[in-house]
N, C-alpha and C positions, 0 to 999 in steps of 0.2 A: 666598174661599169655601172651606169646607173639605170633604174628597174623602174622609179616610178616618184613623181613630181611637179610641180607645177612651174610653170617658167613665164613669169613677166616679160613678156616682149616690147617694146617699145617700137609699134608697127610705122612704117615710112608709108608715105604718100605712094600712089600707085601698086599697091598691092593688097591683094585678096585677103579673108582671111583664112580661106583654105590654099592659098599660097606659103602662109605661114607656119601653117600644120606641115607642108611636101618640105617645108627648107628645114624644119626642128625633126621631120623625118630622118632626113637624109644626112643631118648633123649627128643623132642621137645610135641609127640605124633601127630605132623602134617604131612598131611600126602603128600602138596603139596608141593614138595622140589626137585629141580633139580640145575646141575652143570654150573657150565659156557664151559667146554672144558672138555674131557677127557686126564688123565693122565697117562699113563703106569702103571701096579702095581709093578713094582719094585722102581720105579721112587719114587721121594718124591718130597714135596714142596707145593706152594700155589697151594692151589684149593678150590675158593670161591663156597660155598653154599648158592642157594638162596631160600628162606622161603617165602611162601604165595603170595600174592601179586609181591613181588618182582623178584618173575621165570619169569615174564613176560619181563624184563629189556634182556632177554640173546639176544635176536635178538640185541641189535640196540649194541653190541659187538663186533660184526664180526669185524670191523677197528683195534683193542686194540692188540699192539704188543706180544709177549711171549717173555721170557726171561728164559737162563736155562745155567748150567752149565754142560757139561758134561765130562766125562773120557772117550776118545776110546785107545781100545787096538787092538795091529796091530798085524797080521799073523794070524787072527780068521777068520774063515764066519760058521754063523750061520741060521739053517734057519728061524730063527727070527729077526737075523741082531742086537740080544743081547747077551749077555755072557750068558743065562739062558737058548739059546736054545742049541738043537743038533748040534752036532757040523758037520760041509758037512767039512771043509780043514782047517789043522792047520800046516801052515808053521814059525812056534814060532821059529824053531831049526836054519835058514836061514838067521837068524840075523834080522837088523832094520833100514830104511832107517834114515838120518839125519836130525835135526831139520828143517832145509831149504826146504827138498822138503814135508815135511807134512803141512807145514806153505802153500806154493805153492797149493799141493791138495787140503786143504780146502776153500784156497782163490776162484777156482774155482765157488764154489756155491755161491759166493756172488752175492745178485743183482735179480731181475726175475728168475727163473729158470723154469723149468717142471721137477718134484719128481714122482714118482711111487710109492705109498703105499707098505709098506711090506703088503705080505700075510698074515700074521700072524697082521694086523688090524681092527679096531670097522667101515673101511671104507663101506659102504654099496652098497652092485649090486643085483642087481635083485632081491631086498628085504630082501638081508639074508650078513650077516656081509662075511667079507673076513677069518676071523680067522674061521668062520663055515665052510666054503671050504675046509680049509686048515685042521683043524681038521677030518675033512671026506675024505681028500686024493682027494679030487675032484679040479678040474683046473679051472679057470675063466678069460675071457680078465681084467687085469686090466689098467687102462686106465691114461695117466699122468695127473697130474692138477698143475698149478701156483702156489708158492708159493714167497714171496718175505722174502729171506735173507737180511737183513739190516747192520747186521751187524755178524763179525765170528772172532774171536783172540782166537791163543793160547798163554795160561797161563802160561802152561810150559808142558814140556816136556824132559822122563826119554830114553832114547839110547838105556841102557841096556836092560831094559826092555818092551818096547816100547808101553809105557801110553802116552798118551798126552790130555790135560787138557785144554778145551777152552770154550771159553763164548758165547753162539750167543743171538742174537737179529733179531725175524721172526714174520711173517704172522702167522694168525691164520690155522690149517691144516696141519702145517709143521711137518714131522716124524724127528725125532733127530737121532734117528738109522739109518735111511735112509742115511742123510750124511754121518756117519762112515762109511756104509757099500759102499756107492757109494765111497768116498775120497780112502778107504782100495782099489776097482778096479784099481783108477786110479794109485795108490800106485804099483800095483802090487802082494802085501800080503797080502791081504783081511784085514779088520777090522769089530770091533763089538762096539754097546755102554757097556759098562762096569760098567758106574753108570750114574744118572741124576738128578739131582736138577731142580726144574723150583723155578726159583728166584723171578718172578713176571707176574702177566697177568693182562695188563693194567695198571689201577690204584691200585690195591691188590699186595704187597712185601710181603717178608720175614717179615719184621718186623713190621708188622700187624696180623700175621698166628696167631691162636691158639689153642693148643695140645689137642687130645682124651682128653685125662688126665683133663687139665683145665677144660673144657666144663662138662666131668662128676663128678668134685668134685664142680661147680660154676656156672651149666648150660649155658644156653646159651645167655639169657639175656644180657650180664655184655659185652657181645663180640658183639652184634649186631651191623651193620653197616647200614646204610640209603640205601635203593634202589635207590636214585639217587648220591652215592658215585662213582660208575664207570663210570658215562657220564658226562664224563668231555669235549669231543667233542664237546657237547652241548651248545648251548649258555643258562646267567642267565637272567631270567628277573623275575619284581615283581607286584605283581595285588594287590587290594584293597579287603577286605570280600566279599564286592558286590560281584565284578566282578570276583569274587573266587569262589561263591557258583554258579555263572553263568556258569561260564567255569565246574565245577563237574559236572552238569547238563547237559553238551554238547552243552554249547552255544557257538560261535565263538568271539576273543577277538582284536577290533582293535589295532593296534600297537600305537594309541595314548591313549589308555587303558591301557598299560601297561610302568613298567619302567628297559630299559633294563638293565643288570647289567654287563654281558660281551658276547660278540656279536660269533655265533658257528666260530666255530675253523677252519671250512672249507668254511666257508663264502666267502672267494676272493681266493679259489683255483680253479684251474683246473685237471681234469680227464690225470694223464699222461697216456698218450696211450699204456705204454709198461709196466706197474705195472696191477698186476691180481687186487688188491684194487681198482678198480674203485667205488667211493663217491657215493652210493644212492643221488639223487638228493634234495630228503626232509631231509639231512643231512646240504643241507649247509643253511638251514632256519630252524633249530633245537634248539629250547627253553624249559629246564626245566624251567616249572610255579612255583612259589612261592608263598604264599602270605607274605602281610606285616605284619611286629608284631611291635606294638606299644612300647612294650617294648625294642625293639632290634633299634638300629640306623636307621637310613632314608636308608642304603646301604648293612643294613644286610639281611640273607635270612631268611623267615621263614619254616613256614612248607613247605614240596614238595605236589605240586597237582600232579603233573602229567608231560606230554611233549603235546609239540603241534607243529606241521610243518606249516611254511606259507604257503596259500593258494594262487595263484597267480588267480583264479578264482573269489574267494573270498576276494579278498586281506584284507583277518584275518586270523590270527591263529585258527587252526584247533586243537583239542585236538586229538594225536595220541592213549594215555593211561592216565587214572584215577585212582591215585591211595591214592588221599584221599577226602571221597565222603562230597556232601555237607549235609547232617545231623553232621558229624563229623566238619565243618567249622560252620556250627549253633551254635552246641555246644559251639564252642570253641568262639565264637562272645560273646554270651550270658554270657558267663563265663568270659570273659574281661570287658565288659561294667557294669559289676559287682561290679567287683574287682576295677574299674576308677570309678563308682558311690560314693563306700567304702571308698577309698583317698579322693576325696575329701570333703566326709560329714566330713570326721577329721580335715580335713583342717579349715570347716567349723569353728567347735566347739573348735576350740583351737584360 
């Protein structure tokens, strides 16, 4: 049975993303299981679910880009800023500006911006989602917040009809709809999103996703993925059983204790002043723990303990989360020095 892990879903059109959490419920019979990001339900694509233990990974996320494709179509405004809402102005009849100034509009949002949540989002004020306002006909200040566009191309784009097809790369937060609907202002003719793919978040693609279908003909086993597969930000380092069953215990781990294996990612950056992503500080001293396996090379990883931030107070690493305790490293101690007792009595007797 399985305890805890993360599982690439590969979400279909029409469904939530707390729909997707009730179905890997109900699949897994666990009951602690939450999302990394919500996803639109029209919208498809990755959206990693995380199992037991590993819900606890979604905080140290927040950094981890989005990726999506989407189709806006022009002469729409919706009051969802989708093809699936009601429709407020459909200037379709008025023709379609040309591939030059759409390319132009959306360049616009590249880069920092300040976005305005549609009305119709899971964005939260005064306790109660924005889509519950708007559902009740009730008004709310909503308020801009940062996001950074990194990057926005289009793919292609139809005249006649006026689709245009482009690829962004953002901040965690960012409404996709949002641009079409903002780009469609600047345009002139309003736009709407039309379809949306998200193609990856973070370290989870496409081509790790896997189908309702899969999962209930092969459960979920066969798909799981390690809770420390998306912190990749983090720096590697490796510790001895000792000093493994030490640190599950909450002991602190000098840096000549351990041996590092690749140094966090934000280690020799600096905070750009004008990016809403400003680096948690115990970011750029961020270590997934490992321990060592005998059987694996001097440089391999073994099991994940946990993370641990340096301590500038302490000058040791601090364990931030535990997520493999030390009865479980006992075990597994005792079950090696076994199995190395075992080789060598053969050795012995031969």
């Amino acid at each position: 049975m399985i305890t805890d892990g993360i599982i690439n879903l590969l979400k279909p059109a029409g469904m939530t993303s707390h729909d997707g959490v009730q179905f890997l419920r109900r699949l897994t019979g666990i009951k602690r299981i939450g999302h990394t990001g919500t996803l639109d339900p029209m919208a498809v694509g990755v959206l990693p679910l995380c199992i037991g233990s590993a819900a606890r990974i979604t905080e140290y996320l927040d950094l981890d880009d989005k990726k999506y494709r989407c189709e806006m179509q022009l002469g729409l405004e919706t009051d969802t800023q989708d093809i699936w809402g009601a429709i407020l102005q459909d200037k379709r009849q008025e023709g379609f500006p040309e591939r030059a100034k759409v390319e132009e509009a959306l360049s616009r949002f590249h880069g920092v911006i300040s976005q305005y949540p549609p009305g119709y989002s899971a964005v939260r004020v005064n306790g109660r989602r924005l889509y519950e306002y708007a559902r009740q006909g009730e008004t709310v200040e909503i308020k801009p917040r940062k996001v950074d566009i990194k990057n926005i191309t289009v793919i292609s784009y139809d005249q006649e009809k006026g689709r245009a097809i482009y690829d962004v790369t953002c901040s965690k937060g960012t409404y996709i709809r949002t641009i079409c609907h903002d780009a469609g202002t600047v345009l002139g003719c309003g736009a709407v999103m039309s379809c949306l793919i998200r193609t990856a978040s973070g370290a989870f693609t496409l081509n790790d996703t896997v189908t309702m279908e899969e999962l209930k003909e092969n459960g979920a086993k066969p798909y799981l993925m390690s809770p420390d597969f998306p912190l990749v930000h983090f720096g590697q380092a490796l510790v001895s059983d000792d000093r493994g069953k030490w640190f599950a215990n909450g002991g602190h781990l000098r840096m000549s204790e351990i041996d590092v294996i690749r140094e966090p990612e934000f280690k020799e950056q600096n905070n750009d002043s004008e990016s809403n992503l400003n680096i948690r500080e115990e970011y750029r001293s961020a270590y997934n723990i490992y321990l060592k396996d005998k059987a694996l090379g001097e440089r391999e990883l073994g099991a994940f303990l946990g993370v641990a931030f340096y301590s500038p107070q302490y000058k040791k690493l601090v364990a931030d989360k535990i997520f493999l305790s030390d009865r479980t490293i006992f075990d597994r101690t005792e079950a090696s020095e076994t199995v190395e007792k075992t080789v060598q009595g053969r050795g012995d007797s031969e």
